[in-house]
C-alpha positions in Angstrom: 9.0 -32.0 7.9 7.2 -29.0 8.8 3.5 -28.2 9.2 3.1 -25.7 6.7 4.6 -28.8 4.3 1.5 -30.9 5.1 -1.7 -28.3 5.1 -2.4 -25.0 6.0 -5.7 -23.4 7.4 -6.8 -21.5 4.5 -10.9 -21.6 6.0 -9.8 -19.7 8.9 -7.0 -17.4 8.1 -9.0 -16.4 5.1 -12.1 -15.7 7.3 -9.6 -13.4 9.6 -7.2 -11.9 6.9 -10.9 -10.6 5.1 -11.5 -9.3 8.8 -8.0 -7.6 9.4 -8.1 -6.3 6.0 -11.3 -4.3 7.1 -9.2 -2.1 9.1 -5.3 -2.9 8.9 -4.1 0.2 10.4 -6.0 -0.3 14.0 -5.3 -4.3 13.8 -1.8 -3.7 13.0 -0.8 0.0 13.3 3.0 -1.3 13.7 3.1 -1.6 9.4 0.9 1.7 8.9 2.6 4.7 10.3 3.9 5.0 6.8 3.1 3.9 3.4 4.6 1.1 1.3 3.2 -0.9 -1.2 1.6 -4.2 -1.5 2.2 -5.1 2.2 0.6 -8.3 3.0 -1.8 -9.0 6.4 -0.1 -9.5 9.3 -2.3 -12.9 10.4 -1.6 -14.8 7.5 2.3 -14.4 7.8 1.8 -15.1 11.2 -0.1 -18.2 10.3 2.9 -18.9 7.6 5.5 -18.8 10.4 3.6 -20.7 12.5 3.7 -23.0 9.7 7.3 -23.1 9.0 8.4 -23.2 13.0 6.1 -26.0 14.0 6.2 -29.8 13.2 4.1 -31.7 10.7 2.6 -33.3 13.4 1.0 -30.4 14.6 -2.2 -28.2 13.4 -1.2 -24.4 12.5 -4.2 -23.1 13.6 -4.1 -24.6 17.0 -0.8 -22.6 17.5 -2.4 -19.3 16.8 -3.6 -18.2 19.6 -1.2 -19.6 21.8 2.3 -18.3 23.1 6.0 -19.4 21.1 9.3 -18.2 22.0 11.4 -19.6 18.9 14.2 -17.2 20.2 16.8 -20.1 18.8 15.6 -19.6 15.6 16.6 -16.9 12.9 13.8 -15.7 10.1 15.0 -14.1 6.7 13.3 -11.9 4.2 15.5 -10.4 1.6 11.6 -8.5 0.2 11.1 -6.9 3.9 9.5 -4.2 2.3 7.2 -2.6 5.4 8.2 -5.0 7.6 5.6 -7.3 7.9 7.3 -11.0 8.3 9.4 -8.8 10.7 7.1 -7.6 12.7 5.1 -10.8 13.0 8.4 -13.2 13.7 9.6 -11.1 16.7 6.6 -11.5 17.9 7.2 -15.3 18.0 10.7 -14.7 19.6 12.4 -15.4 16.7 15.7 -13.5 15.5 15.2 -12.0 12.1 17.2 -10.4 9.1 15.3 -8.3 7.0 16.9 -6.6 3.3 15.3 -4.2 1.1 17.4 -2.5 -1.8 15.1 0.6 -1.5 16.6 3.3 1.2 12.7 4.5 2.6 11.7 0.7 3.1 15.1 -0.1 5.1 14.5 3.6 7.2 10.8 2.8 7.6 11.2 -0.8 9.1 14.1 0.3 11.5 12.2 3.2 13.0 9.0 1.6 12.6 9.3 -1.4 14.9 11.6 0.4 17.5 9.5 0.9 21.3 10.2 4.7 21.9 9.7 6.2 25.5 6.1 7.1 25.2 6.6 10.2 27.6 9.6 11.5 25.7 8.0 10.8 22.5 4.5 12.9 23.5 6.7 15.5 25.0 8.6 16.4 21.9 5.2 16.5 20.0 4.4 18.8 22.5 7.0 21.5 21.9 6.4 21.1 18.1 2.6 21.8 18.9 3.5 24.9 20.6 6.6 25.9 18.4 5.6 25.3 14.8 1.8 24.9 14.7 0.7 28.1 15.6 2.7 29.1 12.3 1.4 26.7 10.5 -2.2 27.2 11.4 -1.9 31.0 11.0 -2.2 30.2 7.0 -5.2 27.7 7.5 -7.8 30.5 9.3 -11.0 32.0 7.9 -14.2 33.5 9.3 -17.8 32.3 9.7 -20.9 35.1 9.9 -18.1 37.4 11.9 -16.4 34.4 13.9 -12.9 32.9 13.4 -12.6 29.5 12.2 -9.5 26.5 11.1 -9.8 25.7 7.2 -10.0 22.0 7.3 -9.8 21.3 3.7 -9.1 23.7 0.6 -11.0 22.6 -2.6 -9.6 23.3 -6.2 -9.7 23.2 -9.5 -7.3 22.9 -12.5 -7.4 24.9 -15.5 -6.4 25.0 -19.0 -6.6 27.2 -21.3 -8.7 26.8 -24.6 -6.1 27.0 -27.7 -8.3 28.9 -29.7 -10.2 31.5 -27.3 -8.2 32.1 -24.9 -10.2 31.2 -21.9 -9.7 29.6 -18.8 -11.5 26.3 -18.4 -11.9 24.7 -15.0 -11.3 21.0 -15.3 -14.7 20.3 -13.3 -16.1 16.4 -14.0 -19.6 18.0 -12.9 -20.4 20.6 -10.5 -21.3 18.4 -7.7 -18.0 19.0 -5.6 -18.7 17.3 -2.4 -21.1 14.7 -0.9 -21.9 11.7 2.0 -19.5 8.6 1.3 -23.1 6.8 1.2 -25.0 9.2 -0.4 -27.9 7.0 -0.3 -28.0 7.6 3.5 -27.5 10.8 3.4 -28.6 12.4 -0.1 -27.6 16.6 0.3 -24.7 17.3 -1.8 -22.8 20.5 -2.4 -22.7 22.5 -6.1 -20.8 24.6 -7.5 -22.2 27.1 -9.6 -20.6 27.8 -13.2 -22.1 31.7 -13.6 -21.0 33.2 -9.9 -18.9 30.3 -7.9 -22.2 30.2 -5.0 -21.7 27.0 -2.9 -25.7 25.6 -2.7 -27.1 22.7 -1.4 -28.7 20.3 -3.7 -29.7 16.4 -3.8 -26.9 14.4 -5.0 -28.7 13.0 -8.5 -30.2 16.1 -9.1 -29.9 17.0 -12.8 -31.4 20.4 -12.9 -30.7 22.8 -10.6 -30.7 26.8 -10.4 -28.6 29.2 -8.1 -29.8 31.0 -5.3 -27.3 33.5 -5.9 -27.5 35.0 -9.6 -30.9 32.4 -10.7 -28.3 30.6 -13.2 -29.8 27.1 -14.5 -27.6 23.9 -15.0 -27.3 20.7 -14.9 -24.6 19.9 -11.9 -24.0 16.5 -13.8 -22.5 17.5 -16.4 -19.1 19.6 -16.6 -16.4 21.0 -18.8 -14.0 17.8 -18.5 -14.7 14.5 -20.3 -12.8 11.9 -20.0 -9.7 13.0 -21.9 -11.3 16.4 -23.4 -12.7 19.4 -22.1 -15.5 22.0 -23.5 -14.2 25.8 -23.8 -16.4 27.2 -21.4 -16.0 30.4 -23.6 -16.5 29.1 -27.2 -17.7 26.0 -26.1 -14.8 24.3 -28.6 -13.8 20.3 -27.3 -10.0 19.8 -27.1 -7.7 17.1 -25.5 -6.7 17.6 -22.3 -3.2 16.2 -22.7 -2.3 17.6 -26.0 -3.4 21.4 -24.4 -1.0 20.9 -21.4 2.0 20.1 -24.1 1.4 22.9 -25.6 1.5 25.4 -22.3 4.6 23.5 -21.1 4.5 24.1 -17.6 2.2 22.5 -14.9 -1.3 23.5 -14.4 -2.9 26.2 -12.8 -5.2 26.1 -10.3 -8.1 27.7 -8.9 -9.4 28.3 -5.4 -13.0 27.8 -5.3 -14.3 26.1 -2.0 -13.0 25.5 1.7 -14.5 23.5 4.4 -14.5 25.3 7.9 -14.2 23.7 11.3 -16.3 25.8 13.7 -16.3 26.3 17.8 -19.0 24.7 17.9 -17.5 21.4 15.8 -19.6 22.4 12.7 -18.3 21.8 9.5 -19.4 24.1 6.9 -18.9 25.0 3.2 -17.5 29.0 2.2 -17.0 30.3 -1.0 -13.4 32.0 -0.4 -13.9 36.1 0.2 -10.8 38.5 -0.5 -9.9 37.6 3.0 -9.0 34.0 2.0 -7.4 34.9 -1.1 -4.9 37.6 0.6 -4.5 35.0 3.1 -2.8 32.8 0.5 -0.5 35.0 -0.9 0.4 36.2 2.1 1.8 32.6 2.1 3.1 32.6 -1.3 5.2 35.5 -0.5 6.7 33.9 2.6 7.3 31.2 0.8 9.5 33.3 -1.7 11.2 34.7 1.2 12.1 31.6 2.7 13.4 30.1 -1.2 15.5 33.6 -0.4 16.9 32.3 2.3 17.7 29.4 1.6 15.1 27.1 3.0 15.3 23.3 2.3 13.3 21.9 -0.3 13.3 18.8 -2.7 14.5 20.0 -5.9 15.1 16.7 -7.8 13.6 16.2 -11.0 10.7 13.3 -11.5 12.3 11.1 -13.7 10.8 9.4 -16.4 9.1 5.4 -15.6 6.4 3.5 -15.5 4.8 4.8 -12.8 6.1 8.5 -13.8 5.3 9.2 -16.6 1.2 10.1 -16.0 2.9 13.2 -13.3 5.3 14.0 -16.2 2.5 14.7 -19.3 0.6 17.1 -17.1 4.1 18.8 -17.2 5.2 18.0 -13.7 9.0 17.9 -13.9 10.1 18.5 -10.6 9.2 16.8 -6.9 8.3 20.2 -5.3 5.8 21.2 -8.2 3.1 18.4 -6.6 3.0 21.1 -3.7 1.3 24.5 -3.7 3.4 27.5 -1.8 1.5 27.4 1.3 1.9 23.6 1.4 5.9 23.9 1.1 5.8 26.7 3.1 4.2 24.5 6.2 5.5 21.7 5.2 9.3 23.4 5.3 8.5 24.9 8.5 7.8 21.6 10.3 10.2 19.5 9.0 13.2 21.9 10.2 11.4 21.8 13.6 11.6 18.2 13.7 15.4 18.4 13.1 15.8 20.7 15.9 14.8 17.6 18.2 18.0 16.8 19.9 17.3 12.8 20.7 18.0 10.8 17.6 15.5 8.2 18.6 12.1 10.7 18.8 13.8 12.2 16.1 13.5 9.7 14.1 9.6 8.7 15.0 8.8 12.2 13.8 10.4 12.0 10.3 8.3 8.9 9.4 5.4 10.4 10.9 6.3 13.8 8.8 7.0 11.4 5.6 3.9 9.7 6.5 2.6 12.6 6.1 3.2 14.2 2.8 0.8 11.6 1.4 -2.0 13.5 2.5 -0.8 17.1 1.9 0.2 17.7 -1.7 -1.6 18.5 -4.6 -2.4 15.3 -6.0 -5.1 14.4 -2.9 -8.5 14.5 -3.8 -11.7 14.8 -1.6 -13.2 11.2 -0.7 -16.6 12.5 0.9 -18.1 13.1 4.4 -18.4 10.4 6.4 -15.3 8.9 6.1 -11.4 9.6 6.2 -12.1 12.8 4.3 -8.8 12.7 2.4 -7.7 10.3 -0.4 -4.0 9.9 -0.3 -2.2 10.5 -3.0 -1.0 6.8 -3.4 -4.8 5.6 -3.0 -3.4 4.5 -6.7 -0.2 3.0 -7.4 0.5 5.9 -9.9 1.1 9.7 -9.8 -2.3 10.3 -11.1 -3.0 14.0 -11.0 -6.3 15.4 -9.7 -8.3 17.5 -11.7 -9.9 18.5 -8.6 -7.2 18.5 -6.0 -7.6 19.0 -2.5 -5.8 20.7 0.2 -5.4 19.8 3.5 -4.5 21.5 6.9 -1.3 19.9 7.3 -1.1 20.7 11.2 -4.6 19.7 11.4 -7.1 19.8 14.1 -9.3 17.3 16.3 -11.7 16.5 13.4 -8.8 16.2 10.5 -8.0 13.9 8.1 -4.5 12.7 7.4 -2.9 16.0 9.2 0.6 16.0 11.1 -1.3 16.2 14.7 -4.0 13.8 13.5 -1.4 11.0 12.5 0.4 11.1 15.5 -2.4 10.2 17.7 -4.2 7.3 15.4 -1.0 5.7 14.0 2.2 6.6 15.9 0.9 6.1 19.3 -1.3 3.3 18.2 2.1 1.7 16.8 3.7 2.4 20.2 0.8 0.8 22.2 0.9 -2.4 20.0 4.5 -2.6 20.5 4.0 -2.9 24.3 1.2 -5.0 24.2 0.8 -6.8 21.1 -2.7 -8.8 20.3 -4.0 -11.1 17.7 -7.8 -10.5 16.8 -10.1 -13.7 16.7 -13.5 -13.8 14.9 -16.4 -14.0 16.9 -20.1 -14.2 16.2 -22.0 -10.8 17.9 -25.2 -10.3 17.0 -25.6 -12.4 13.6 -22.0 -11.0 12.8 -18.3 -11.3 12.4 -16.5 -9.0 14.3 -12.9 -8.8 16.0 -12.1 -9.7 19.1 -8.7 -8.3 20.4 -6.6 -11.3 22.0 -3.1 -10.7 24.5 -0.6 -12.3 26.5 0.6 -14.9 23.2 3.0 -12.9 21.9 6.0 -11.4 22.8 6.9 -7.0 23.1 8.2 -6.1 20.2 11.8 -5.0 21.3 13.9 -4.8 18.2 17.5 -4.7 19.1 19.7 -3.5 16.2 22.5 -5.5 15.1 25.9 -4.1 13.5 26.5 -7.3 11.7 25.6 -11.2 11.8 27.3 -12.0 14.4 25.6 -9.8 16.6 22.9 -11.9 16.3 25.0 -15.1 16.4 26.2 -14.3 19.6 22.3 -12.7 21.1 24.1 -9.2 21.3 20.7 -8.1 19.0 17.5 -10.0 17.4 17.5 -8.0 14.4 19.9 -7.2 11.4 18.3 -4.5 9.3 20.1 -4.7 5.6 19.7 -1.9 2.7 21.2 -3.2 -0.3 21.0 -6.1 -3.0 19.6 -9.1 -1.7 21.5 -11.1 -4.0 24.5 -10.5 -2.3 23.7 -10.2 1.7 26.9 -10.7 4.1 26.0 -13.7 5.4 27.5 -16.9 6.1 26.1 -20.4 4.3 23.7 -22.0 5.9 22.6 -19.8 9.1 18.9 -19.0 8.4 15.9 -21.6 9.9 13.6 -20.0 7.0 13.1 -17.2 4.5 9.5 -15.7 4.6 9.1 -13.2 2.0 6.5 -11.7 -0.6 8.6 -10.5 -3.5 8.3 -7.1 -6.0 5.2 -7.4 -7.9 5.6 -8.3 -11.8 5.7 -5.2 -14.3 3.8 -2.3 -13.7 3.8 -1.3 -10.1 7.7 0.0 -9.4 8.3 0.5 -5.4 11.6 3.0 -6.2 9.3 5.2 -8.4 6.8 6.0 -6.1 9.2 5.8 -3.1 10.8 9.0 -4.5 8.2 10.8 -3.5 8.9 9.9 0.1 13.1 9.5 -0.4 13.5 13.7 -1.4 12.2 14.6 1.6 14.0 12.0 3.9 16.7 13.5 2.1 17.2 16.4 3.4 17.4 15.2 7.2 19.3 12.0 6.6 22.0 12.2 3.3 24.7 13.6 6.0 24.7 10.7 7.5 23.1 8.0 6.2 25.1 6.4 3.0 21.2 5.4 1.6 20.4 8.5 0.8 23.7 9.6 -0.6 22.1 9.8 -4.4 19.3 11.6 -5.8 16.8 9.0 -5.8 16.2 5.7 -4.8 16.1 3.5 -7.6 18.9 0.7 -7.9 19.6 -0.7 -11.3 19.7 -4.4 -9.5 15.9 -4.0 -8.0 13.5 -6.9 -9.0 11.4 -4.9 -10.7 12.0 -5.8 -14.9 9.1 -4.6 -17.1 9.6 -7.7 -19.1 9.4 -11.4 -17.4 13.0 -12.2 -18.2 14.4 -9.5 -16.7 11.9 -10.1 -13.8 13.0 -13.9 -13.5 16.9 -13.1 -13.6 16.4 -10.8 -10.7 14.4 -12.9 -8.7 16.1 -15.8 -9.6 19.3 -14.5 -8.2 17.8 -13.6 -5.1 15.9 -17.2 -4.4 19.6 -18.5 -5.4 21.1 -16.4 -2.6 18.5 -17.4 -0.4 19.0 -21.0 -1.4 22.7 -20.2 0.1 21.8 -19.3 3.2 19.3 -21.5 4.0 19.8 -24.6 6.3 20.0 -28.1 4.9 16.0 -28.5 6.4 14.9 -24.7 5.9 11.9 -23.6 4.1 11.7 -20.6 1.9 7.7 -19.7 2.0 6.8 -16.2 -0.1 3.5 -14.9 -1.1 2.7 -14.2 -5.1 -0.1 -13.2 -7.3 -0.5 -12.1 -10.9 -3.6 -11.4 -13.7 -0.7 -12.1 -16.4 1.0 -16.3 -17.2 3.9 -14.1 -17.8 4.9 -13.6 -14.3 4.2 -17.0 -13.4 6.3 -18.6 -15.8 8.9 -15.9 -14.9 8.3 -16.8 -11.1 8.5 -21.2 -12.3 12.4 -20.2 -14.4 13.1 -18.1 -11.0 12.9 -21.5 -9.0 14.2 -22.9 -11.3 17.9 -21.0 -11.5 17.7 -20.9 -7.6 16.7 -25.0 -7.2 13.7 -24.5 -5.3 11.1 -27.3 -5.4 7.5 -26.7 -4.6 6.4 -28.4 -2.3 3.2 -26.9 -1.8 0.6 -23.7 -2.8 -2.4 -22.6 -1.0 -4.5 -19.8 -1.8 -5.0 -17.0 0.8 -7.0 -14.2 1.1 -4.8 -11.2 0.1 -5.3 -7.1 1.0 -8.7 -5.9 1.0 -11.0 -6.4 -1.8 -12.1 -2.6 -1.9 -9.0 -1.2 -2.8 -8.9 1.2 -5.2 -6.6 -0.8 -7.9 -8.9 -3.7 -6.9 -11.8 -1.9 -7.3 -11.4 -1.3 -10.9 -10.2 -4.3 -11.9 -12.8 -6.3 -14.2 -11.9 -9.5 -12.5 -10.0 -8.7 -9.6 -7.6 -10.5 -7.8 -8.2 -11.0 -3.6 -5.9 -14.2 -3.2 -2.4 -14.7 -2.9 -1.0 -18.0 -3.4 1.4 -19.2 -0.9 4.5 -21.1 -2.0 6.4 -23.8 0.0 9.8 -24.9 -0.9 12.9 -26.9 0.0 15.6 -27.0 -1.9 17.1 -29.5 -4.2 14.9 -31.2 -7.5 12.3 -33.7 -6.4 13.9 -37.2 -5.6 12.0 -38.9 -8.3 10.4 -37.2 -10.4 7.0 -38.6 -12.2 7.1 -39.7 -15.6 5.4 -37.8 -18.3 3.8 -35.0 -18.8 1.3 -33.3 -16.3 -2.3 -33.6 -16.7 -4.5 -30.6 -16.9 -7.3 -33.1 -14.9 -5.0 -33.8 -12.3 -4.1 -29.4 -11.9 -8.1 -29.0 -12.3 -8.9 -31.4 -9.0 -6.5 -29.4 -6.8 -7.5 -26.9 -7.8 -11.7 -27.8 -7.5 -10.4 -28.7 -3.5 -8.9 -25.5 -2.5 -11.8 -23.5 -4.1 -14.5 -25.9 -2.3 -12.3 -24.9 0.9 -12.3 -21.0 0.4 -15.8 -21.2 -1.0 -16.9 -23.0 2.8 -14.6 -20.4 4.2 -17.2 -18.1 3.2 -15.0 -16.5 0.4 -16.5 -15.2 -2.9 -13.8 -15.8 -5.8 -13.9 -14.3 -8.9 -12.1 -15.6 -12.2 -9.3 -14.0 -11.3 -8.8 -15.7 -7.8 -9.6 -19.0 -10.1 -6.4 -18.0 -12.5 -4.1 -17.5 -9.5 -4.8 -21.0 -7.8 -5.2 -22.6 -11.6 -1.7 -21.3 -11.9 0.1 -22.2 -8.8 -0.8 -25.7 -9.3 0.1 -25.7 -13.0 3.6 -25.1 -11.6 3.8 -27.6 -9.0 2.5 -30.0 -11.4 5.2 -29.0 -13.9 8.0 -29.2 -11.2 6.9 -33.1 -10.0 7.2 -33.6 -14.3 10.4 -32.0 -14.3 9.5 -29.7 -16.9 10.9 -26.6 -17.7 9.0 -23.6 -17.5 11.8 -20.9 -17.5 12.2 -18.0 -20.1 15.4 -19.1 -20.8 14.6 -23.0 -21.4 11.2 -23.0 -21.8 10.3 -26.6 -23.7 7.4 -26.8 -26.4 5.8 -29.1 -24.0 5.3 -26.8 -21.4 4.4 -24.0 -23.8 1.3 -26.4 -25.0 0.0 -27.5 -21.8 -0.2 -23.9 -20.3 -1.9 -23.1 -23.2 -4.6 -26.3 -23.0 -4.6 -24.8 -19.1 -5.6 -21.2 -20.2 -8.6 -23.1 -22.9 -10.1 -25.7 -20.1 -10.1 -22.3 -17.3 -12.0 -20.0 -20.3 -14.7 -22.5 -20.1 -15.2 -23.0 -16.1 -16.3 -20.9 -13.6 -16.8 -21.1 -9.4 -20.3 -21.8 -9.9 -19.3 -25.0 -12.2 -16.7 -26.3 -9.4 -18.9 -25.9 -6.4 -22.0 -27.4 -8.4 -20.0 -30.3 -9.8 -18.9 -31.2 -6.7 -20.5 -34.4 -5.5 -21.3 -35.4 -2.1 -18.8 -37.9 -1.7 -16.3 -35.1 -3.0 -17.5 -33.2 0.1 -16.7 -35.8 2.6 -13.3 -36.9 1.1 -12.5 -33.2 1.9 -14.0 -32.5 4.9 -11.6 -35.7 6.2 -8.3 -34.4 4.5 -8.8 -31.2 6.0 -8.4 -31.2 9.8 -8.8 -27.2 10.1 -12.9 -26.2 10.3 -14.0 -22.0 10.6 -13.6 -21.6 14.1 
């Protein structure tokens, strides 16, 4: 038996996943040089393979802090996505084999977690800073009352014109284009005015205001764009947005109508752009036609259609280049044929991700988040190519005070991943003050020093720790039997496809890697055997073959442990058939605190989810399983104890986090019935007591758990549950 098998320390690693998840990419910069989706908190699957790699007779959490070399044991995750149960179990000396059927995951995690010669690495930055950025920043300069100055930011504006009149409509929300992330604080906005384009200062709820400039009164609340319409702002005619766009065919235009200067002095100031600006970007657009002359590298792939798509595609966007404006391809070109100059394949590589990393911040589908903050919203800030109607443009060099620029990155992520590779910490919550905060912990784990492997028995025979597969993980070249455990957190159900956003990322990789790299022999990344149905049994066949896989090469005592979480009982009867096909028994499921709550897919949810549920299995049915059918009181009392435990944990958990855990129970208690909750034998039974589940969670709430709870409740609990908040 292992630990994880008996309990696991939700109180605490909740309480430090909620404080990791604060600021991910300085607690763990090894998983954030580059995007990918849905990665999960490094503490928690540290505390999951502390779980699976200790004995039941020990306490997880007492392991946390302290050093492990479980170099005699081999880890598995056929999900690897960025990297994370990777990452976390060389840390703990383990061997690991990592699979991800999507080319950019695969060449993100095996250039990610590689220690590069910092020296060399900061040197070849070097001659990039003094080759390519002065040619970059030449495009990004402007003047100030007579003195020179570095664009930080370039604000526009779509437009669309009316199908009746004729005239140009800028797609403005309101004409309040800029303000304080906490505008409360600080309550000076800046407007735009309608009449002459004058950039004035006003107060950020102001609904009247008039120009200093030409004395024209508006209300700076109120613009031409609704929702999905916009008013003519000559015949003052409403029209849909989308059907407009069909008709022109082509993507939108765009208008230049702000920039934000970076002065000598570190000011940063608001201009309305002169002719000076304007010449300055053609000037740009025209050396970008030269260089399409000469042949200059570029993505031309089309966007094809999807789930995840399809929003790009009915603003007209039909190629991967048309997300960019001509001076951003123009920079963006320049730099990446620098960084293929770079004669050592290693720093060569660092710089690509950092260069893919950054094409997340320079395209046309960022927006402006505010001052006071990361001024940049990436384009993936949702898990969709939503187009801005008020895109922003960044510097993509950058300077000192950017956000999300090529110089910027390099600093705050890829040396910050290189120092964490050398000395990797764990944080540990402390009380300063009346408050939580971080405290940075060394010496328990081990360098990160990822040795590549060839094949498995590289590994076998300690030639390399680590065996970095792109492919099907339903089909891995492995032996029977030769993993201690599979850690994973598999594709999420439905409506967020990893290959279709990845795209946006694979193009560019493209053009430095298809001559040599059999990934990225094809035009785009998808694979037609990806976990990643839009209907649940599509979704369980895929995953099902992959647990079944894993079920191969698991040893006779070997966990598999993966991370899951879904709004729809779709996905969680596809996920119980999944275990099903692949004769996986749950063994046990504890809620965890998932990625932070403010995220923006989170943040407009109505009832968002901020758990995952982790699941522990063996494999083989139960030895004897119960007679009957499961009750819905018996799901209902786990599932009051792990809420009482998150609730002391100092969690708030909203009906959604209730759903999850109601869920993950339902199917444990279904497996110890031995009944059948797959799509392709799915019994009557099991139909009607998910839907008596669904009915008894309609009519409770946290507040009607916690308050229930009795007294003696409290106690039985606090004596089950050896791990308190530290």
């Amino acid at each position: 038996m292992h630990a994880i098998e008996h309990d696991f320390p939700i109180e605490s690693l909740s309480r430090l996943a909620k404080l990791e998840s604060w600021r991910k990419e300085v607690n763990r910069p090894i998983y954030y040089t580059h995007k990918w989706w849905a990665r999960r908190l490094g503490s928690v699957f540290r505390g999951i393979l502390l779980g699976t790699l200790v004995e039941e007779s020990e306490e997880i959490w007492r392991h946390f802090y302290q050093p492990h070399d479980f170099s005699d044991r081999i880890i598995l995750d056929p999900f690897m996505g960025g990297g994370t149960t990777l990452g976390e179990a060389v840390k703990l000396g383990c061997r690991v084999i990592g699979c991800d059927i999507n080319p950019v995951a695969w060449y993100l995690v095996r250039s990610a977690l590689q220690r590069i010669d910092v020296t060399a690495l900061s040197h070849a930055f070097r001659g990039l800073e003094e080759d390519v950025a002065p040619r970059i920043r030449r495009y990004y300069q402007s003047t100030w009352s007579g003195e020179q100055a570095d664009v930080l930011y370039a604000f526009w504006v779509k437009t669309i014109r009316c199908p009746d009149c004729s005239t140009v409509t800028r797609l403005f929300p309101n004409w309040i284009f800029a303000k304080h992330a906490y505008p409360r604080r600080k309550p000076e906005a800046q407007a735009l005015c309608p009449a002459c384009g004058q950039i004035h200062v006003i107060h950020y709820q102001a609904t009247t205001t008039t120009c200093p400039a030409c004395g024209y009164a508006y209300n700076p609340q109120v613009g031409p764009a609704r929702r999905t319409t916009f008013v003519c702002e000559g015949c003052g005619r409403e029209h849909r947005i989308a059907e407009s766009y069909r008709l022109i065919g082509s993507p939108p235009d765009h208008q230049l109508y702000a920039l934000m200067l970076l002065l000598r002095d570190d000011r940063k100031v608001y201009k309305k752009p002169d002719e000076a600006d304007f010449a300055l970007y053609a000037s740009a657009v025209a050396e970008w036609e030269k260089a399409q002359l000469r042949g200059v590298q570029y993505p031309q792939q089309e966007i094809p259609p999807g789930i995840n798509t399809d929003q790009a595609r009915s603003y007209n966007y039909r190629y991967w280049h048309e997300m960019f404006n001509a001076r951003q391809l123009l920079s963006l070109t320049m730099l990446l044929q620098a960084i293929l100059r770079q004669p050592d394949q290693a720093i060569r590589n660092q710089l690509l991700v950092l260069f893919s990393g950054t094409l997340e911040f320079n395209n046309m589908f960022c927006s402006f988040k505010g001052e006071g903050t990361g001024a940049v919203r990436p384009l993936f800030s949702h898990h969709i190519l939503k187009p801005e109607r008020t895109p922003l443009e960044n510097n993509p060099w950058g300077t000192p005070k950017s956000s999300g620029s090529f110089s910027t990155l390099f600093e705050r992520r890829l040396l910050s991943a290189q120092e964490y590779i050398c000395e990797p910490f764990e944080l540990r919550a402390v009380q300063h003050n009346g408050r939580i905060k971080g405290e940075k912990i060394y010496d328990v784990n081990s360098p990160i020093d990822l040795r590549l492997a060839s094949t498995f028995d590289d590994i076998v025979a300690d030639r390399a720790n680590a065996l970095i597969l792109s492919g099907d993980a339903a089909l891995l070249p492995l032996p029977d039997r030769c993993v201690d455990a599979v850690v994973t957190d598999p594709p999420y159900f439905d409506n967020v496809h990893y290959s279709e956003l990845a795209d946006f990322f694979y193009v560019w990789l493209k053009l430095a890697l298809d001559q040599h790299v059999a990934a990225f022999a094809s035009d785009s990344s998808r694979r037609t055997s990806e976990v990643q149905g839009t209907d649940a049994r599509s979704f369980e066949d895929g995953l099902g073959a992959v647990f079944a896989e894993c079920h191969r090469v698991l040893k006779p005592d070997g966990l598999v442990v993966f991370t899951f979480q879904h709004s729809r009982k779709e996905a969680w009867v596809a996920l119980a058939g999944a275990l099903e096909r692949a004769q996986l028994r749950v063994v046990a499921a504890y809620p965890i605190k998932a990625e932070m709550a403010v995220a923006t897919p989170k943040s407009q949810a109505k009832e968002p989810i901020n758990l995952d549920i982790i699941f522990v299995c063996r494999s083989g049915a139960a030895q004897v399983p119960l007679s009957g059918l499961p009750s819905i009181d018996d799901v209902l009392e786990r599932v009051n104890e792990q809420v009482l435990r998150l609730v002391a944990g100092g969690l708030k958990l909203s009906r959604g986090d209730l759903f999850v855990i109601a869920m993950s129970q339902f199917i444990v208690q279904c497996q110890r019935h031995n009944v059948d909750l797959s799509n392709h034998g799915t019994t009557d039974q099991g139909i009607a007591l998910l839907n008596e589940l669904q009915v008894a969670l309609m009519s409770l709430s946290i507040d009607d758990l916690v308050t229930q709870s009795s007294v003696r409740q409290l106690r039985l609990l606090d004596e089950k549950t050896p791990y308190k908040i530290s």
